[in-house]
C-alpha atoms as one frame of an Amber mdcrd trajectory, in Angstrom:
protein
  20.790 -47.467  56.580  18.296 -49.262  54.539  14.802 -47.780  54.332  11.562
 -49.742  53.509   8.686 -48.848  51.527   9.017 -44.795  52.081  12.101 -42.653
  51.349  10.424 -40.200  53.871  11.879 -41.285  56.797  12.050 -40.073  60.150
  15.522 -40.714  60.855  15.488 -39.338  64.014  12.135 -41.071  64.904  13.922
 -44.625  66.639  15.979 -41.828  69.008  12.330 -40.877  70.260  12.216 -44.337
  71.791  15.367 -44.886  73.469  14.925 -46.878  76.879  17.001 -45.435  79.768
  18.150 -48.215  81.428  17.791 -48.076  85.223  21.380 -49.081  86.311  22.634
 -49.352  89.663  26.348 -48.444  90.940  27.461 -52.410  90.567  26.187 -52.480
  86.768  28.143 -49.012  86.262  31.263 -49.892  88.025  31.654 -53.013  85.808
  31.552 -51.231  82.473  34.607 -49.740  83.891  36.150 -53.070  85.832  39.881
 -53.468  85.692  39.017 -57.155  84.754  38.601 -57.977  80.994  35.169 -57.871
  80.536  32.962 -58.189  77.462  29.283 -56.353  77.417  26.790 -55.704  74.427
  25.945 -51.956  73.696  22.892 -50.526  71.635  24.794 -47.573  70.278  28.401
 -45.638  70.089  27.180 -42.958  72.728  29.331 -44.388  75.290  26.389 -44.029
  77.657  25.401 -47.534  79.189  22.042 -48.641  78.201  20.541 -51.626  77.308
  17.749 -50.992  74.790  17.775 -50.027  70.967  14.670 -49.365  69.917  13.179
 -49.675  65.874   9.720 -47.672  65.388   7.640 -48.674  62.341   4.684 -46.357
  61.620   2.207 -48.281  59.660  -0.703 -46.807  56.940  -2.580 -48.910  54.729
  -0.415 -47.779  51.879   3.092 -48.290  53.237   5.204 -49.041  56.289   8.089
 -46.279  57.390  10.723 -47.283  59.241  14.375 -47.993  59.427  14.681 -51.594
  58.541  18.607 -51.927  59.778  20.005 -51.619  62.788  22.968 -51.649  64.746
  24.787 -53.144  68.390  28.108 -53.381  69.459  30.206 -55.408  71.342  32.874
 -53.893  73.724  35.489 -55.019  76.068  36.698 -53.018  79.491  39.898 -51.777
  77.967  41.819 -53.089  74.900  42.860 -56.547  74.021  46.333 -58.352  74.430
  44.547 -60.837  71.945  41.970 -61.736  69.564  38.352 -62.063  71.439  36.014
 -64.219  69.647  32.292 -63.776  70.713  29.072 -65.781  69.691  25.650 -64.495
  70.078  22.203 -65.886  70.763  18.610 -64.401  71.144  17.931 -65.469  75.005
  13.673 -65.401  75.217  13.937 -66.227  78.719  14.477 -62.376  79.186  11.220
 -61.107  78.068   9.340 -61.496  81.085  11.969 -60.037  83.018  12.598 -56.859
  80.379   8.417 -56.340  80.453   8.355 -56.124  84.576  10.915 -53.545  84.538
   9.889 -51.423  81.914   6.404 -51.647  82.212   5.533 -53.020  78.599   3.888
 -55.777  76.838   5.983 -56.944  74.204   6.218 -60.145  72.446   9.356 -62.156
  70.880  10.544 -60.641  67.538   9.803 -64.071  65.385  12.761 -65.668  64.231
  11.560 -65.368  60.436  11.241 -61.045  61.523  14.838 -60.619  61.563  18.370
 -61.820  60.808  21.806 -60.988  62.260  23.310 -59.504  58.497  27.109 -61.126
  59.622  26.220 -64.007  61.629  26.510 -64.803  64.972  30.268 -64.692  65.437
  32.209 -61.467  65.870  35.562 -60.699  67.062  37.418 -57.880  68.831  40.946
 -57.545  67.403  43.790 -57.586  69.758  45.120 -53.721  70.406  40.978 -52.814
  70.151  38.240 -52.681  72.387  35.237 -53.156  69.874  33.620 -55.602  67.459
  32.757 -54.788  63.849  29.074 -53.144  64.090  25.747 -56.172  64.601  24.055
 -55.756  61.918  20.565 -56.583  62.352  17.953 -56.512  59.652  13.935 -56.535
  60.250  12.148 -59.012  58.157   8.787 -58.187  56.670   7.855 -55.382  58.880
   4.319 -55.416  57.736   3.517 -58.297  59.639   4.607 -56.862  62.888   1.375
 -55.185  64.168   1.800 -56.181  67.896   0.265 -52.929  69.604   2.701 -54.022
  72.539   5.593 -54.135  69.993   8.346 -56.879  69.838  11.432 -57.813  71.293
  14.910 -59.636  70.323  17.127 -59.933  73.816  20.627 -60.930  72.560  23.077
 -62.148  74.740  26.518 -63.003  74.549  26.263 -66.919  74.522  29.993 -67.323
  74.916  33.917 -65.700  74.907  36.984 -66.874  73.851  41.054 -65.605  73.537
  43.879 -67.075  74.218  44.057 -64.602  77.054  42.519 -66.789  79.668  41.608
 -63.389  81.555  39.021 -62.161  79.643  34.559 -62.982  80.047  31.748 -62.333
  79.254  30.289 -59.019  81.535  27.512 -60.735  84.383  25.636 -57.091  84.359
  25.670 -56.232  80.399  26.205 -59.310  78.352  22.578 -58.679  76.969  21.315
 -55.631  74.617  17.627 -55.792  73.507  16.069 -54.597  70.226  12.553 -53.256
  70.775  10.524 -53.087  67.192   7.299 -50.672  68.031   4.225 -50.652  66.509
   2.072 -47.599  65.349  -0.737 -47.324  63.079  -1.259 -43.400  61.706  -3.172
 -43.033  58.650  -2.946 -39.358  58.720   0.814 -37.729  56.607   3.497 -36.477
  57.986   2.766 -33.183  56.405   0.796 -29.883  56.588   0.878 -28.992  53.152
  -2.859 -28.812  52.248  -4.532 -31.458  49.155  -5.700 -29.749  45.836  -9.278
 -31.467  45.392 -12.571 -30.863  45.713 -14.016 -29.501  48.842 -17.047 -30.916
  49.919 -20.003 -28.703  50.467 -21.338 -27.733  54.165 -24.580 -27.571  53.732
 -26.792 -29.134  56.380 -23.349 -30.080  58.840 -23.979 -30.486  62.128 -20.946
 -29.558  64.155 -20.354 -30.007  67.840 -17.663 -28.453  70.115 -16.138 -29.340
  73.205 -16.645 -26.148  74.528 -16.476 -22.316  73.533 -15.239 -18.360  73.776
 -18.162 -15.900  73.687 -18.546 -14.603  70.571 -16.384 -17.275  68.545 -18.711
 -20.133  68.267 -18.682 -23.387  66.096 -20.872 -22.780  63.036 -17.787 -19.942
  62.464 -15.569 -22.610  61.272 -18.467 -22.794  58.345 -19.239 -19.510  57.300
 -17.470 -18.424  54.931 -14.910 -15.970  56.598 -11.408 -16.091  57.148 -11.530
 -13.075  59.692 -14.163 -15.400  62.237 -13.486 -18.431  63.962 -14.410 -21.154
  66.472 -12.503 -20.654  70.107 -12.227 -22.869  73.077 -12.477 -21.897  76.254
  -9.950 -20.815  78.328  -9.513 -24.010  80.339  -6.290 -25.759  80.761  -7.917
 -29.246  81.509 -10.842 -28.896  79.199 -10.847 -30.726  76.565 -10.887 -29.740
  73.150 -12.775 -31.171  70.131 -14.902 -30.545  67.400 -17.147 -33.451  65.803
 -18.971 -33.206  62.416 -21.786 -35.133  61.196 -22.141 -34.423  57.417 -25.158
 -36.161  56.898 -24.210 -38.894  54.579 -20.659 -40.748  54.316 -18.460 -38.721
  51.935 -14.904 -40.439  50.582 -12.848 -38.205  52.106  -8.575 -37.324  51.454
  -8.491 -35.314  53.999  -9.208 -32.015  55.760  -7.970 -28.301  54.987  -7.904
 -25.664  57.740  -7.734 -21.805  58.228  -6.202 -21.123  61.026  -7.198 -19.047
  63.720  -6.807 -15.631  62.453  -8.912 -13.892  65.386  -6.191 -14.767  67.827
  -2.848 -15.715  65.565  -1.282 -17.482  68.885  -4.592 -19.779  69.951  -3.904
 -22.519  66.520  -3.617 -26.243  66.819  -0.481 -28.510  66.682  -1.244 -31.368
  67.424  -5.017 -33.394  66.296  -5.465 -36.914  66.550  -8.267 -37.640  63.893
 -10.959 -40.102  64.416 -13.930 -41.080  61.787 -17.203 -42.956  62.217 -20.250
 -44.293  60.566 -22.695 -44.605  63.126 -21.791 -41.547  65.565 -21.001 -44.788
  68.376 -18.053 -46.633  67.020 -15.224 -44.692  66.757 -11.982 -45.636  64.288
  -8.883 -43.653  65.046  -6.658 -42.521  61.712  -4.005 -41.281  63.571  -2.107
 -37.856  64.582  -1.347 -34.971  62.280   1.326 -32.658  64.134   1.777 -29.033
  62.545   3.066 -25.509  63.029   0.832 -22.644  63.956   0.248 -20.332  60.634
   3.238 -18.537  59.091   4.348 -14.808  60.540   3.752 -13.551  57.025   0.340
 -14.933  56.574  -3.533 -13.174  57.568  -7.088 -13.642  56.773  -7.177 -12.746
  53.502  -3.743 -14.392  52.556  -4.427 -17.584  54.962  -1.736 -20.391  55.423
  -4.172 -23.261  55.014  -2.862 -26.452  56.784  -3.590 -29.802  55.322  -4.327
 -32.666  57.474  -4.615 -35.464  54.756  -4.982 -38.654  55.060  -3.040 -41.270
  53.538  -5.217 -43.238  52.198  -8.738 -41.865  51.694 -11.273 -42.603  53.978
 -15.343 -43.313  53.796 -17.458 -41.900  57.147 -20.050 -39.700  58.361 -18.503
 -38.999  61.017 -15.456 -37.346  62.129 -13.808 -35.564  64.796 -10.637 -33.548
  65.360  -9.226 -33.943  68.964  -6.855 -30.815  69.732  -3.771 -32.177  71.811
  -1.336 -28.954  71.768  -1.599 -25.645  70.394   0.900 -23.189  69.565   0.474
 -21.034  73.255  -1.909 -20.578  76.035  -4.970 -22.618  76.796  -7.531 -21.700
  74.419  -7.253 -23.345  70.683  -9.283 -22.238  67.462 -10.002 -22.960  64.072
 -11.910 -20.211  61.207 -12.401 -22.368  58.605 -13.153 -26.142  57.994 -13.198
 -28.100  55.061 -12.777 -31.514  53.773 -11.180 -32.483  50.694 -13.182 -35.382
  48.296
């Protein structure tokens, strides 16, 4: 498959976005029709769905993302005869495809994509599949539609000299979805070499707190303290800084939680600010709680680095999921210049 931009792909990041299709008997029971029927399918699973989907994760530096993809056609059984198929994007779809899934997506552009073999495919008599559709995305970078895009393709018409054999009424469309995500934060947790900023005179808030294991422990100094939560399931979790002036910043570099091993983060969405009011969000660094092998004194520092630097005042670390439990913590804080 060809990559853009990154050769640190995600391969298994488009799988994440697979549409179930919501399929009633009829639909089912004509996959399987003793008629000769022709339908469109996004993959080889053999499991009838309707929707491929292509994620692109966008930074300021790059774009990552599969920039290939594939359909197939298929017919009910196998062919006495040569079936000749020709394709066409259908927009009349879209509204149709947003009601039922509940999105807001837009038409892929026709300059955002190409069909790599044309529109015309065939499945050989004796067979009961077409030669993969290869479809390429165009410029990626241009496709910042937070409600992502969409290319229905439909069979437009069949033809064999075996009169028998049409188009399917129930699957002669499969749709290519092409998401949209800006995270400026890497897809790693290996900490930055770099300066680290000095603490004097932060102010740090916290969502909320364990007695004993307050914020300004994420700041002293000490691998064997740190900041805890509370114990709440639906509380949230945070910490904010304000470090007084706007610092360039590459990114952040934390101790874990070495007071309670099994109360450390693993999942932050990251969020920086000027003014304290307006609020830009970088994106979501997901991690691993600290190494089995590592303590206090030998720490396994995580790094959640931007990728490309950033200028604020402000910023603030939203905790999403933690390794177990309820309560979350952090002992030490810093931020890499």
């Amino acid at each position: 498959m060809k990559k853009i931009l990154s050769k640190n792909i995600l391969s298994g990041l488009a799988g994440c976005f697979i549409l179930a299709s919501v399929l009633t008997s009829c639909e089912k029971d004509e996959l399987y029709s003793r008629e000769m029927l022709v339908f469109l399918q996004p993959d080889k699973t053999g499991i009838p769905t309707k929707t491929q989907t292509v994620a692109f994760v966008h930074n300021p530096v790059e774009v990552i993302g599969e920039t290939d993809v594939e359909v197939f056609a298929y017919s009910s059984r196998e062919v006495p005869a040569n079936v000749d198929i020709q394709l066409a994007a259908d927009p009349s779809k879209l509204a149709e495809y947003n009601t039922l899934y509940s999105t807001n997506c837009i038409i892929l552009p026709e300059a955002n994509y190409r069909l790599m073999n044309g529109n015309k495919y065939t499945i050989t008599a004796g067979s009961s599949q077409s030669n993969p559709i290869a479809i390429e995305i165009l410029n990626p970078a241009q496709l910042t539609n937070t409600g992502g895009y969409l290319l229905p393709l439909t069979i437009q018409s069949v033809s064999s000299s075996d009169k028998g054999v049409a188009a399917s009424t129930t699957h002669a469309t499969v749709y290519v979805r092409v998401t949209y995500e800006f995270n400026n934060i890497a897809r790693t947790q290996a900490p930055l070499t770099g300066t680290l900023l000095s603490r004097t005179g932060w102010v740090l808030s916290v969502s909320n707190t364990t007695s004993g294991a307050l914020g300004p422990a994420m700041v002293d100094g000490n691998n064997s303290t740190a900041w805890r939560s509370s114990n709440s399931a639906s509380a949230a979790k945070w910490v904010t800084v304000d470090m007084g002036t706007a610092r360039n910043m590459k990114g952040f570099q934390l101790v874990p939680n070495y007071v309670a091993v099994a109360e450390n983060a693993t999942r932050i969405t990251v969020s920086t600010s000027n003014d304290n009011t307006t609020w830009t969000t970088q994106g979501v660094w997901t991690g691993t709680g600290p190494a089995t092998t590592s303590n206090a004194t030998n720490p396994d520092i995580k790094g959640v680095n931007f990728a490309a630097p950033v200028t604020a005042r402000y910023f603030r670390l939203d905790i999403n999921a933690q390794t177990s439990g309820n309560r979350v913590g952090i002992g030490e804080l810093n931020v890499v210049e």
